[in-house]
C-alpha angles and dihedrals in degrees: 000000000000092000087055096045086047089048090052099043092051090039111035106242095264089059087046097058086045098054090046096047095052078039095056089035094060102039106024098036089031095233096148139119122263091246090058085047094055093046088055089053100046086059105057090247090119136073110242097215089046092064127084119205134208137220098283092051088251116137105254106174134016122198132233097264098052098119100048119127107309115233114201 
């Protein structure tokens, strides 16, 4: 709840909806790029077995429980 009354008070709340619902549209409902994807990746934030790759070895889709808690 802090993080969110921070957010608001930087952003506007307008602003703030905005920025969470673009948020929850790209890594909950896996509507990102593939270079978002591979960034994810390259961090450790995405499960290895929730991700499908393509050809070329590039993540292509992410399911819908990639970010779920990362196990190493």
């Amino acid at each position: 709840m802090t993080v969110t009354s921070h957010l608001i008070q930087q952003l506007g709340g307008d602003r703030t909806g905005t920025a969470l619902n673009s948020a929850y549209q790209n890594l909950v409902k896996g509507k990102t790029t593939q270079g978002a994807m591979e960034n994810l990746m390259g961090l450790g934030l995405l499960k290895k077995g929730s991700v499908k790759y393509g050809k070329t070895g590039h993540v292509t889709k992410m399911n819908n429980d990639a970010l779920g808690p990362v196990i190493k």
